[in-house]
C-alpha positions as CSV (number, residue, x, y, z in Angstrom):
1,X,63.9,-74.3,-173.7
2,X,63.2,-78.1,-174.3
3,X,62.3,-79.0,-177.4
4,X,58.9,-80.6,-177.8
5,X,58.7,-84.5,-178.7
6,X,56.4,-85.8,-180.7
7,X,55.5,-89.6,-180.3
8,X,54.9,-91.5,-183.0
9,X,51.2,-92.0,-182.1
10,X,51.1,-88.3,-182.1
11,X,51.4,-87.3,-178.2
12,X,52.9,-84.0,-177.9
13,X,55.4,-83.5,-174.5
14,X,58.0,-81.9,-173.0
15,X,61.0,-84.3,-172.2
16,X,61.7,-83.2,-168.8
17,X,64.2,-85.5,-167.5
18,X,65.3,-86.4,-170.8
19,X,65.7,-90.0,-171.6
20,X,63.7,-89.5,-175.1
21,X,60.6,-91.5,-173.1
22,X,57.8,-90.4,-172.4
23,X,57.0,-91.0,-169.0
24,X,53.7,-90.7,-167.5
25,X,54.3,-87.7,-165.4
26,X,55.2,-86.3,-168.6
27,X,52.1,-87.5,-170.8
28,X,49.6,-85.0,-170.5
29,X,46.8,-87.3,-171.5
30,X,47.2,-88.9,-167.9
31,X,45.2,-88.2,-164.9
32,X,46.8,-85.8,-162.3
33,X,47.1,-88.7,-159.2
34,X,48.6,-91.0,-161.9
35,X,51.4,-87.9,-163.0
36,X,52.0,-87.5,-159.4
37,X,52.2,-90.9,-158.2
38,X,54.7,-91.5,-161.1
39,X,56.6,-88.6,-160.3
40,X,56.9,-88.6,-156.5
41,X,58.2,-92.4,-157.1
42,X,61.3,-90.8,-159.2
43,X,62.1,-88.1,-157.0
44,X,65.2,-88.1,-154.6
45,X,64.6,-86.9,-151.2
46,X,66.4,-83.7,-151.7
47,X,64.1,-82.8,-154.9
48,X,61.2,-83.8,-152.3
49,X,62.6,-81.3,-149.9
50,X,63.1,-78.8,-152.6
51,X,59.1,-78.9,-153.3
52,X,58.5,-77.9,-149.6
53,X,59.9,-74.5,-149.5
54,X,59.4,-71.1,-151.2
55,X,61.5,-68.1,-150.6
56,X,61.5,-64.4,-151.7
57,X,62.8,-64.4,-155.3
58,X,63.3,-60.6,-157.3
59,X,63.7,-60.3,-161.0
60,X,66.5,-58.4,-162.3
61,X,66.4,-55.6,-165.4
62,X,65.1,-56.5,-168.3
63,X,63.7,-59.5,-167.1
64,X,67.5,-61.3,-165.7
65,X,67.6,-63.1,-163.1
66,X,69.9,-62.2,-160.2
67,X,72.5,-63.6,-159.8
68,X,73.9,-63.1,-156.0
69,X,71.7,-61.7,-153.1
70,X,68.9,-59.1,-154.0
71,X,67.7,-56.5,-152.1
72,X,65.3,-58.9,-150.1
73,X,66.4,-62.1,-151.7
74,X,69.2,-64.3,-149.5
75,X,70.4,-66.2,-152.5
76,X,71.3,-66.6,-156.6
77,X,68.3,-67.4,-158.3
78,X,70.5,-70.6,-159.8
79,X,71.9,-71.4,-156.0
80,X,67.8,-72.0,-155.0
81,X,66.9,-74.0,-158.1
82,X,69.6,-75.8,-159.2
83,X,71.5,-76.3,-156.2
84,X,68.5,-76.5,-153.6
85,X,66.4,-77.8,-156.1
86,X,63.3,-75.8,-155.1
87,X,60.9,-74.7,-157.5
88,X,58.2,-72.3,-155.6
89,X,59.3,-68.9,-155.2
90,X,57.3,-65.6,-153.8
91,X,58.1,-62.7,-156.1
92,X,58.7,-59.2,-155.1
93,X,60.4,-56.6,-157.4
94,X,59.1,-57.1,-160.8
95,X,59.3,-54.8,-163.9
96,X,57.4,-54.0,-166.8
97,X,55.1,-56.6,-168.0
98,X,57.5,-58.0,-170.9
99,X,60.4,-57.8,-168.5
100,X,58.3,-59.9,-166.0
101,X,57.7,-62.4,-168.6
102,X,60.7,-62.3,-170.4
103,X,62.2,-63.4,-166.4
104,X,59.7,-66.2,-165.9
105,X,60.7,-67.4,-168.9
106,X,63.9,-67.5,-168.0
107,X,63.5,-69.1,-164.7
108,X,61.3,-72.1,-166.5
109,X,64.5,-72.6,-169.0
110,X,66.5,-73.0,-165.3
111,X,64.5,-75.4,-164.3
112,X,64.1,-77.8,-167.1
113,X,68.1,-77.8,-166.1
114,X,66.7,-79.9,-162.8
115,X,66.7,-83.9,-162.7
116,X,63.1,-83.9,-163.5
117,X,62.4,-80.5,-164.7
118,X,60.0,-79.4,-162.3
119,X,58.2,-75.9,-163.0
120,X,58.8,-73.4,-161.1
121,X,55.0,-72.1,-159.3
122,X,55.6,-67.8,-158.6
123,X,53.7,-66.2,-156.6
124,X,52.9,-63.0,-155.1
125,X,51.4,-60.7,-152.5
126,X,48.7,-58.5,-153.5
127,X,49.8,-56.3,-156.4
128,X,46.8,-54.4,-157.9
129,X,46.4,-51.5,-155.3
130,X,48.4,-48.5,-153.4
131,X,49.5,-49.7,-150.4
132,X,53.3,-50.6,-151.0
133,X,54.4,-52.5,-147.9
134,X,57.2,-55.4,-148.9
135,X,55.6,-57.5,-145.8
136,X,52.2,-57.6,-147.2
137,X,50.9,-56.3,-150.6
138,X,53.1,-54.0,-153.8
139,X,51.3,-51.1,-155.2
140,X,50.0,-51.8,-158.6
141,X,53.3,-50.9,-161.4
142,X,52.5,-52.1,-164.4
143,X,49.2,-53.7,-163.3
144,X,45.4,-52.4,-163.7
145,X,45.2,-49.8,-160.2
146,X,42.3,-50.8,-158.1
147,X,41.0,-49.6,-154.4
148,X,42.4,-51.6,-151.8
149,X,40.1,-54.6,-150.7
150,X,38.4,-52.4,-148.4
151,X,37.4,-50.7,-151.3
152,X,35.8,-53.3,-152.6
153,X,34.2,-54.4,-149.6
154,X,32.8,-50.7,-149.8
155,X,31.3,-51.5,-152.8
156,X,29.3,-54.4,-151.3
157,X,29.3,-55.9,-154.7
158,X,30.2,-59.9,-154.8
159,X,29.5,-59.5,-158.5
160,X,32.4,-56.4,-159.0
161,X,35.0,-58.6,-156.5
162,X,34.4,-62.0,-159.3
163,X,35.3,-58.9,-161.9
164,X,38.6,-57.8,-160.1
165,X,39.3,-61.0,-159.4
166,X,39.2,-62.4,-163.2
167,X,41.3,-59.5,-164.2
168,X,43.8,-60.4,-161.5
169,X,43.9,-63.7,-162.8
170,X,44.2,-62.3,-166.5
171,X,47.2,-60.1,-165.6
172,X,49.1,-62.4,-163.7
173,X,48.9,-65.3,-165.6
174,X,50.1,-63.2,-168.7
175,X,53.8,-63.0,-166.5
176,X,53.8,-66.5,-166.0
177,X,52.5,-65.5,-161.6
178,X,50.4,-68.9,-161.0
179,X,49.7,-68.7,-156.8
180,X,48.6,-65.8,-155.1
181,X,49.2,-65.2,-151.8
182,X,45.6,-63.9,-150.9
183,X,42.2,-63.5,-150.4
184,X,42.7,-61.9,-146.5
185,X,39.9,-63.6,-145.3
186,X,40.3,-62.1,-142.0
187,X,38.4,-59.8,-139.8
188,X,39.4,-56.1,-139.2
189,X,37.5,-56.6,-135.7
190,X,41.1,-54.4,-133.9
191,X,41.3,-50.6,-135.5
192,X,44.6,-50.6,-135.1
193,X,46.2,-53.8,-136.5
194,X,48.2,-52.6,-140.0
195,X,46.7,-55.4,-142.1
196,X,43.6,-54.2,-142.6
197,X,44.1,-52.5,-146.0
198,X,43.9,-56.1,-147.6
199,X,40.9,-57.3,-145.8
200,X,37.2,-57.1,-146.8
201,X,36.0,-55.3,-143.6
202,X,34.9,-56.6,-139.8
203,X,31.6,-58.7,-140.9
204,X,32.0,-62.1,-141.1
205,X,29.2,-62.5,-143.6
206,X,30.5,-59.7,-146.2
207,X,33.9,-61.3,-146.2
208,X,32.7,-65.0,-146.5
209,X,30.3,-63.5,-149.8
210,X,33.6,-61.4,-151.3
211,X,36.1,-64.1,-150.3
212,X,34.5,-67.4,-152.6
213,X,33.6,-64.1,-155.2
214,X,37.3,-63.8,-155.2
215,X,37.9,-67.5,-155.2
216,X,35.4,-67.8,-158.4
217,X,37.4,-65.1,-160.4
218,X,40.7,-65.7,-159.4
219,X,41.0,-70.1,-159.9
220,X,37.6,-70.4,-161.5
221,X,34.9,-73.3,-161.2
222,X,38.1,-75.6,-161.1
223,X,41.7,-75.7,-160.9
224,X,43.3,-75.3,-164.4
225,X,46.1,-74.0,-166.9
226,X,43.9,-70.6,-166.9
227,X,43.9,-70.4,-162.8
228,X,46.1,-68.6,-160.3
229,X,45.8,-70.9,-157.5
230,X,44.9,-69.0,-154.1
231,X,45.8,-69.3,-150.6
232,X,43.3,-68.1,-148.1
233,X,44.8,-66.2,-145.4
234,X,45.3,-66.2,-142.1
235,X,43.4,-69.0,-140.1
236,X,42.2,-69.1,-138.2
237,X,41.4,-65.3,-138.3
238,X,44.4,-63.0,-138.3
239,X,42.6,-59.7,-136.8
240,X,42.2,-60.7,-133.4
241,X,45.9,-59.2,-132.4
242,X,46.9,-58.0,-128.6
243,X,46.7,-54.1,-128.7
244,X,46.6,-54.1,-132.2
245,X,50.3,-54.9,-132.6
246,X,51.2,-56.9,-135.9
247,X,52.6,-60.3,-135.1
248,X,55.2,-60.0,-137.9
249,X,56.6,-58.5,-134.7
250,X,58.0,-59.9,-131.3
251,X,55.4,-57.3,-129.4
252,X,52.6,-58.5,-131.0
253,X,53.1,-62.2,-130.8
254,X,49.1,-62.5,-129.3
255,X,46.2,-63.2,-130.2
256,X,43.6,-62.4,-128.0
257,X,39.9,-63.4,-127.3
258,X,38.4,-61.6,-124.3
259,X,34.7,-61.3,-126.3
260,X,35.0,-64.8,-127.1
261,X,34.1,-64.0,-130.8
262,X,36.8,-66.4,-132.0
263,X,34.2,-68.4,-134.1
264,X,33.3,-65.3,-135.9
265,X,36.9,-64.9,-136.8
266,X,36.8,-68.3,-138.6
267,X,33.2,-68.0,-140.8
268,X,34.9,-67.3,-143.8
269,X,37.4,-70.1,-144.0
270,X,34.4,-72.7,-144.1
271,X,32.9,-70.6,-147.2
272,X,36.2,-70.9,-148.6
273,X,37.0,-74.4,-148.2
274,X,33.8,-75.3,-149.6
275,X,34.8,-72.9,-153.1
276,X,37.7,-74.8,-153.5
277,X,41.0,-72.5,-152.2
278,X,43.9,-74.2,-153.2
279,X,46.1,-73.7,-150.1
280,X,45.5,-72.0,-146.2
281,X,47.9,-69.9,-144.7
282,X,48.0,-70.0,-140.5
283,X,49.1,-66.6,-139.2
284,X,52.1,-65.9,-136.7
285,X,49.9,-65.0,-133.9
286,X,49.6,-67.3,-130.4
287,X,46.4,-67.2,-129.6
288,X,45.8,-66.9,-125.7
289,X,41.9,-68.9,-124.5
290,X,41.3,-69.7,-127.9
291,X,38.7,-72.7,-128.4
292,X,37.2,-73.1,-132.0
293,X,34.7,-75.8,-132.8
294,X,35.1,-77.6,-129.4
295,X,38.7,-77.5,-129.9
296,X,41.5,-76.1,-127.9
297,X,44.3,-74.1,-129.5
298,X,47.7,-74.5,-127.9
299,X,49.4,-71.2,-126.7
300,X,52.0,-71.7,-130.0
301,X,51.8,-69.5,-133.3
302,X,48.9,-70.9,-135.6
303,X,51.7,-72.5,-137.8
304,X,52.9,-74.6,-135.2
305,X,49.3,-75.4,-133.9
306,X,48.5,-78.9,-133.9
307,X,45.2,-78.7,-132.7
308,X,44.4,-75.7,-135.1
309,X,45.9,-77.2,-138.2
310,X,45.5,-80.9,-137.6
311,X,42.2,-81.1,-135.5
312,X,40.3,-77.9,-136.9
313,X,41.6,-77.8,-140.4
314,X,42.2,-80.6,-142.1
315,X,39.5,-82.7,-139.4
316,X,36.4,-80.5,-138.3
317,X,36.3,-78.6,-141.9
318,X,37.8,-81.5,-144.1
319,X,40.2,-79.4,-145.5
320,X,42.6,-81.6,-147.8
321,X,45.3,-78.9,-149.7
322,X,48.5,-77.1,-149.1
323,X,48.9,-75.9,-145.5
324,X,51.8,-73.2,-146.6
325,X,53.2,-71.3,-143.4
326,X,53.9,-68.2,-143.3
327,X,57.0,-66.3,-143.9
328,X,59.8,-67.1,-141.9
329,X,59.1,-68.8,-138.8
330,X,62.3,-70.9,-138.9
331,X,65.4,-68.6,-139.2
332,X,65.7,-65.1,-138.2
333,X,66.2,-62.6,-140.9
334,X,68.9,-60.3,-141.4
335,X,68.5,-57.9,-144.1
336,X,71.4,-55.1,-144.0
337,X,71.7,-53.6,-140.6
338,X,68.4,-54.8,-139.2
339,X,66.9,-58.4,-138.0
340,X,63.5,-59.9,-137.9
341,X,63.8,-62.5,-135.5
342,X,61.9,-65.6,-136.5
343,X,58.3,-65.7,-135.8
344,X,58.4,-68.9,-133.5
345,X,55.9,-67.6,-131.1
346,X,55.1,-70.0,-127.8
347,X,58.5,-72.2,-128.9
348,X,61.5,-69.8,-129.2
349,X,63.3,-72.1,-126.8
350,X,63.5,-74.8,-130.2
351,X,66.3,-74.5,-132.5
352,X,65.8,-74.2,-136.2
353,X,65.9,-78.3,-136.9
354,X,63.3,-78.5,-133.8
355,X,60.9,-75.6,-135.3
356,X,61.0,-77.1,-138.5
357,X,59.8,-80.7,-136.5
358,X,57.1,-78.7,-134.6
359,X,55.7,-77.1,-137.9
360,X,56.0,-80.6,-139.6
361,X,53.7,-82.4,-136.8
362,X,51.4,-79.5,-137.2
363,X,50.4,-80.1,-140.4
364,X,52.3,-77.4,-142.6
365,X,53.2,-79.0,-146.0
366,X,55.1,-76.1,-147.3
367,X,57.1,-73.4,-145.1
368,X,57.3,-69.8,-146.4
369,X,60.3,-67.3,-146.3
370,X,62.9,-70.1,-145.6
371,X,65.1,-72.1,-147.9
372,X,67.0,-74.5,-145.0
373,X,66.8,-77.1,-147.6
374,X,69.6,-79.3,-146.0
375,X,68.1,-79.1,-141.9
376,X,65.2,-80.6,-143.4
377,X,67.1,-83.5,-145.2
378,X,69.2,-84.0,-142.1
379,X,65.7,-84.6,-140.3
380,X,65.0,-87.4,-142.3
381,X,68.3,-88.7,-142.4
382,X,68.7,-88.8,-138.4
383,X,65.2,-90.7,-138.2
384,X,63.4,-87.3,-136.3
385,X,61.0,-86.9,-139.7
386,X,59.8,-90.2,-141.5
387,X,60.0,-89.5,-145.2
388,X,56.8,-90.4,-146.1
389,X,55.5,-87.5,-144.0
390,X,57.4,-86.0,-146.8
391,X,55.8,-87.7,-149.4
392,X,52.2,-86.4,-148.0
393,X,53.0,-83.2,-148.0
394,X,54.9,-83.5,-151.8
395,X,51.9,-84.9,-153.0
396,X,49.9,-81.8,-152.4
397,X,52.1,-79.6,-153.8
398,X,52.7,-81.8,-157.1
399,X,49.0,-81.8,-157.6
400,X,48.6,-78.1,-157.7
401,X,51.5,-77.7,-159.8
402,X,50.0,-80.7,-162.3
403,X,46.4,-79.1,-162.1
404,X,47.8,-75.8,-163.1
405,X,48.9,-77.2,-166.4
406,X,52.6,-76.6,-165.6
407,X,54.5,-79.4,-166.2
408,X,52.9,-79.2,-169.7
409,X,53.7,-75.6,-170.6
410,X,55.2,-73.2,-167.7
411,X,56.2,-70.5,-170.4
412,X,54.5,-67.0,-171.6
413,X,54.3,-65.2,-174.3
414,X,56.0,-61.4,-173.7
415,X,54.0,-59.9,-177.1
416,X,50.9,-61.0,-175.0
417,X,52.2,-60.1,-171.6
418,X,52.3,-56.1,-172.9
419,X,49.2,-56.5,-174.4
420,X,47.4,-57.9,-171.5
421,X,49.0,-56.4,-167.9
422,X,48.0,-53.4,-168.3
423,X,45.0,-53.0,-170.5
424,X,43.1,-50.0,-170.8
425,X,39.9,-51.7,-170.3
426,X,40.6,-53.0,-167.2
427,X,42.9,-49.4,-166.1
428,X,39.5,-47.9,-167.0
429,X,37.6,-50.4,-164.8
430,X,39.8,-50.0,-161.8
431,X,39.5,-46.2,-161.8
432,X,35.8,-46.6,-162.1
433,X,35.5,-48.9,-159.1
434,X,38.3,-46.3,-157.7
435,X,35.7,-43.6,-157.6
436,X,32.8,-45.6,-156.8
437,X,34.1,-47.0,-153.6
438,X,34.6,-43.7,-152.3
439,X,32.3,-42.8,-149.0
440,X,30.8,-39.9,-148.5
441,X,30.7,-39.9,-144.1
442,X,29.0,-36.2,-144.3
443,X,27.6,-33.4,-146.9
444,X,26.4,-35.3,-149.3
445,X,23.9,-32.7,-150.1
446,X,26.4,-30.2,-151.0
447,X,27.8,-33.1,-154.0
448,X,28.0,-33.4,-156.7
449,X,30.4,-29.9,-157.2
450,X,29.2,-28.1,-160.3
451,X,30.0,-24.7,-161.7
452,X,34.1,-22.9,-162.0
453,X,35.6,-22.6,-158.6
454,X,38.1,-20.7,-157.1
455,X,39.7,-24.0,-155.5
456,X,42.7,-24.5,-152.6
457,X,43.9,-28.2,-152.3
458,X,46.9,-29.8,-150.5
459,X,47.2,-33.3,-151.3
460,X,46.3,-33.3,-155.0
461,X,48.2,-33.1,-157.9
462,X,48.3,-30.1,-160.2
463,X,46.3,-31.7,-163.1
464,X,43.5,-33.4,-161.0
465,X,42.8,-29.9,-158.9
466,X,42.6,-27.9,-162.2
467,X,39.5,-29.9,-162.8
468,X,38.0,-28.2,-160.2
469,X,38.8,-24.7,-161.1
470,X,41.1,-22.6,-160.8
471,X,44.1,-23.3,-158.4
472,X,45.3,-20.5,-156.0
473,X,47.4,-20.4,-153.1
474,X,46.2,-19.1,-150.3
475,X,42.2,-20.4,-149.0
476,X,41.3,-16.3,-148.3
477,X,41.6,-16.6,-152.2
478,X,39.1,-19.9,-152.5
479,X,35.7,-20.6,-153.1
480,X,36.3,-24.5,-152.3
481,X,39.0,-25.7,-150.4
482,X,39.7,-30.0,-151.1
483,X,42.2,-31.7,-148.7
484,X,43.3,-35.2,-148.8
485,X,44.5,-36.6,-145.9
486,X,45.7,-40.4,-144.6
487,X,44.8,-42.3,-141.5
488,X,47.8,-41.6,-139.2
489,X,50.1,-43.6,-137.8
490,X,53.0,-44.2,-135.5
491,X,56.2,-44.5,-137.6
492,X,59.1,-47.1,-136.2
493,X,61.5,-48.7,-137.8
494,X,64.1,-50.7,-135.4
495,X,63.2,-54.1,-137.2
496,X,63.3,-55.2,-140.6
497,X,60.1,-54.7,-142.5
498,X,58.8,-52.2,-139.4
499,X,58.5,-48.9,-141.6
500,X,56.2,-50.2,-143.6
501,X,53.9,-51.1,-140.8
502,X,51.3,-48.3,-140.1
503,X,50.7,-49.3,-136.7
504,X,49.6,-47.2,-133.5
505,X,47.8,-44.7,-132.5
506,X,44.6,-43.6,-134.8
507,X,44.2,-40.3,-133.5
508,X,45.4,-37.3,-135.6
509,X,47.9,-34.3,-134.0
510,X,45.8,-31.7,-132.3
511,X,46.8,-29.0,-134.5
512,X,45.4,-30.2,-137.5
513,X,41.8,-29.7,-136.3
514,X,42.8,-25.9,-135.5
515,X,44.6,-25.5,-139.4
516,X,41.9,-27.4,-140.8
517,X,39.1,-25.1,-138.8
518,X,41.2,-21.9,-140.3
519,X,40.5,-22.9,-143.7
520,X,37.0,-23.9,-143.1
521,X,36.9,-20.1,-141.9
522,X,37.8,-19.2,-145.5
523,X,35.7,-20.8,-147.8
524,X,33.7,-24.5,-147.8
525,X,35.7,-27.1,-147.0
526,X,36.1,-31.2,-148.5
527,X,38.1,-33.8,-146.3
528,X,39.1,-37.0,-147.6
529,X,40.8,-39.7,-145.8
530,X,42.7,-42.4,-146.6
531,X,41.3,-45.2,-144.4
532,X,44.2,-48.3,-144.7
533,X,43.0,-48.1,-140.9
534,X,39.4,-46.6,-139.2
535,X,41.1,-43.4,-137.9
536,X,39.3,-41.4,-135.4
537,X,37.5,-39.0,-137.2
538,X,35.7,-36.6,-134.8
539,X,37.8,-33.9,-134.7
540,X,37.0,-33.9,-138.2
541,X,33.6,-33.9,-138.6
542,X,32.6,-30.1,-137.5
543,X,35.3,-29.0,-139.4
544,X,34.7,-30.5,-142.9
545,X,31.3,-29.2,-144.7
546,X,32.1,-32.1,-146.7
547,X,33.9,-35.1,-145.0
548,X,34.1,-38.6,-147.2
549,X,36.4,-41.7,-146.8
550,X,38.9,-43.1,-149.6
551,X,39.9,-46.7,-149.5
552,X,42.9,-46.5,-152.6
553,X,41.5,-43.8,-154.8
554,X,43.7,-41.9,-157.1
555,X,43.6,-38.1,-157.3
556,X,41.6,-38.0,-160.6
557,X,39.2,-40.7,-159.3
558,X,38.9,-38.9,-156.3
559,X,37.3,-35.6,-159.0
560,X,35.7,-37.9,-160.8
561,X,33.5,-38.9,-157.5
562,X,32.9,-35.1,-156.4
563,X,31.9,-33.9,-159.3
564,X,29.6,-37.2,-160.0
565,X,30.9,-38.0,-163.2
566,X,31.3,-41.3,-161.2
567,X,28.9,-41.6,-158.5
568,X,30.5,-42.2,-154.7
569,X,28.4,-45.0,-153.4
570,X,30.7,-46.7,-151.1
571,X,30.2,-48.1,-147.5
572,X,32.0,-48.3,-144.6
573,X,33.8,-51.6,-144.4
574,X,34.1,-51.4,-140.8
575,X,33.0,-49.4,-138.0
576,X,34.5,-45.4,-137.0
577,X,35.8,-45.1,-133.4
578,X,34.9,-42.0,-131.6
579,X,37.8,-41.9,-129.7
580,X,41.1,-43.4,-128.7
581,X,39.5,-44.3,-125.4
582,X,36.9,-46.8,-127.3
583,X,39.6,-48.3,-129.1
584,X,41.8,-49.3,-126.3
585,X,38.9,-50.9,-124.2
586,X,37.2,-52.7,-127.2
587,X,37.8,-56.1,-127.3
588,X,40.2,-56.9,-130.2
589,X,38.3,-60.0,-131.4
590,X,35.3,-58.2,-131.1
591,X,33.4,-57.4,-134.7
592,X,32.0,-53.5,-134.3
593,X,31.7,-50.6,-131.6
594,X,28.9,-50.3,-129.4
595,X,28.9,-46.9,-130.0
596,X,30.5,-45.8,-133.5
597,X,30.9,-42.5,-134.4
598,X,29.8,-44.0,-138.1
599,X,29.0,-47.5,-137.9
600,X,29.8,-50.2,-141.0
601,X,27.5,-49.6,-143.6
602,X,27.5,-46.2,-143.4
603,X,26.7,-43.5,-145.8
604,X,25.6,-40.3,-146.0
């Protein structure tokens, strides 16, 4: 770690490219625009570059950095910061909270090894919930365990969401994580699309309120050395995919508009904007007969968009921070036997150098997934990219990284990591909200349970059940039968990243009605669903004397809502289907059914 110099008027700094000066971009007394200036006038054009990518980094045991290709990772941890000089880095596998601060530490002490010491920014996905998809969001580890952001959007509760959001910010800035890849801001208008888990729900107001709640408790009333900065995600509205197929994919590269509720789609950015979001995120989709504002999209993923980025973005809503693509839209990804081919929907005809020019005169500053460090520098050097396009985009970037007080201290303290990540006030808080978010669909009059039952589960672990009652085998045996259940799905997993995808159809197997309908016979019965996606519920809803929706609610929450030692006062986030019929003639970008089976907003 560099030592700290003291000057001899007292100023405090870190001597980052040390010539024993300070040097304004070092002198913490300075304005931001006068650090940056300073510092983007030092820089080579490779330590420019460097700024403008972030890749997938993994920590190692015990907090080490890995050294050599990582399970998701492409490179050494010392090839990406000392050789390609880049210094933002998207986090996956982390371990307990001192290891995770124990390995930002050591990553900070890598980079003060740079020319000009630049702080490494880390960020991640969602990490506070269930769903563990390595595409999109990590269950919760070592963090506080809260519903997925459905859940919250269940709770209605802008209040509760600038709660989460602060404790978020308190756990991740204890590990040295300073950017998170979130709010979703976008619409879960198609039931099928696999993203939904992470969103707030189909209407445009709830997740405008939610998203600047989020905002507030996750950066604060400004950017600071106590903020995680945030990237709002994906404009101009993700949710609007072809069939419901995920556009991490080449068969669901589309976007499509056939209600012509694009505009509804992009409400929430505006809201966020206007809070203060740090960076925006375009998605992978093409939209097809997209117009927005009075402007025309081109047929070309959102990150290559022009029009999108350039016109709607940074000129009709005035937005002025990091544009930061997303992941991988360069290169294709090989990861072990399997490829994700690179999600350069509308110009797959470019090559690498070209895509890289295309999301350039788009707009993006910073471009996710990839590390190509030298096709940009060869750009510049052949004349294709002027280089003080580069330095607009740098100077962005600079200012977040100045603004989050890391060029004055990037380190953490590990005593205060374990003490922090973790806590049990904020464990107990998540399990409340847990419970709370659950939704009772039908039978609420038969809730709370009371009294010693007799009780059959599948689904629920040993020590939650026994809260019920007692546990027996067979449902001729029960007074109560409780069965959790979770949205199906179509499994596939041909392309990197695929499994993890719950994608498909919504409807559950025949059969399970008839099983379901046999236990029913037995005793009252209690249905819970996991709802990452709105499943089609009706051949549920005869059986189930009780039938409620779960949105990331552990087993013991779960209890702790039936019995009402919490009470269940959750929503729906979005509208039911009735059938697989509806959802295959709704219109993807179209908010709501005309005809739910339960409608958003729903309780019993």
């Amino acid at each position: 770690m560099l030592p700290r110099i003291t000057t001899p008027d007292g100023v405090v700094f870190r001597d980052l490219n040390g010539n024993g000066v300070l040097d304004p971009y070092e002198d913490p007394r300075l304005g931001v625009d006068e650090r940056v200036a300073d510092l983007l006038g030092r820089l080579s054009l490779a330590e420019k570059v460097g700024c403008m990518f972030q890749t997938v980094i993994e920590s190692g045991p015990e907090g080490a950095l890995v050294e050599g290709a990582g399970a998701i990772s492409k490179s050494a941890t010392t090839t990406v910061v000392t050789g390609k000089l880049m210094n933002h880095f998207n986090v996956h596998q982390l371990g307990d909270a001192r290891s995770a601060a124990r390995w930002n530490n050591a990553l900070q002490e890598l980079a003060e090894t740079t020319p000009h010491g630049i702080p490494v920014t880390v960020s991640s996905d969602p990490r506070h919930s269930f769903a563990e998809n390595a595409g999109a969001s990590f269950a919760a580890g070592a963090f506080s365990q809260w519903p997925e952001m459905l859940g919250l959007a269940a709770l209605r509760d802008p209040d509760l969401v600038r709660r989460f959001a602060d404790i978020a910010r308190q756990e991740y800035t204890a590990v040295g994580l300073r950017a998170a890849l979130h709010p979703t801001l976008d619409l879960a208008t198609e039931p099928r699309w696999a993203r939904q888990a992470q969103t707030f729900g189909q209407d445009p107001a709830v997740v405008s309120a939610l998203g600047v709640a989020y905002l507030e408790g996750m950066q604060g009333p400004a950017l600071g050395p106590g903020s995680v900065a945030c990237t709002a995600k994906h404009f101009p509205g993700g949710g609007a995919v072809r069939d419901g197929e995920d556009s991490h994919f080449p068969y669901g590269a589309e976007a499509s508009y056939p209600s012509g509720s694009g505009e509804a789609h992009l409400e929430p950015f505006p809201a966020a904007i206007a809070a203060g979001v740090t960076a925006v995120m375009p998605y992978y989709s093409k939209p097809i007969g997209l117009t927005l504002r009075g402007i025309d999209a081109a047929e070309v993923g959102f990150g290559y968009n022009r029009p999108i980025i350039g016109d709607l973005l940074r000129g009709e809503l005035g937005f002025t921070g990091v544009v930061l693509s997303d992941w991988e839209l360069i290169n294709d990804n090989h990861v072990g036997g399997q490829v994700l081919p690179a999600r350069a929907w509308g110009v797959e005809h470019l090559d690498p150098a070209g895509r890289l020019e295309a999301l350039l005169a788009a707009g993006c500053d910073q471009f996710g997934g990839e590390e190509c460090v030298d096709l940009l520098i060869d750009l510049v050097g052949s004349g294709r990219v002027a280089e003080s396009r580069i330095d607009d985009s740098v100077r962005r970037i600079l200012d977040v990284k100045f603004r989050l007080g890391l060029f004055d201290d990037p380190f953490v303290d590990e005593d205060a990591a374990s003490a922090v990540v973790g806590a049990a006030e904020f464990v107990a808080e998540g399990h409340r909200a847990q419970a709370a978010s659950v939704t009772v669909l039908t039978g609420r009059d038969r809730l709370p349970l009371g009294g010693t039952q007799r009780v059959y589960v599948e689904g629920i672990a040993p020590d939650a059940a026994a809260r019920l009652g007692t546990v027996v085998a067979d449902p001729a045996d029960a007074t109560l039968a409780v069965v959790r259940l979770q949205a199906p799905w179509e499994h596939r997993d041909d392309l990197f990243l695929e499994s993890w995808f719950h994608q498909g159809s919504l409807a559950f197997p025949p059969g399970l009605r008839w099983r379901l309908a046999r236990i029913a016979e037995a005793c009252p019965l209690i249905v819970d669903v996991f709802l990452d996606r709105p499943a089609v519920l009706s051949d549920l809803v005869d059986v189930a004397d009780v039938l409620v929706a779960d949105f990331g609610t552990n087993d013991h929450a779960l209890v702790d809502a039936l019995t009402g030692v919490v009470e269940p006062v959750g929503v729906l986030p979005f509208d039911l289907p009735r059938s697989m019929d509806d959802v295959r003639a709704h219109p993807e970008d179209r908010p709501g059914f005309d005809d739910p089976l339960f409608a958003a907003g729903w309780r019993c």
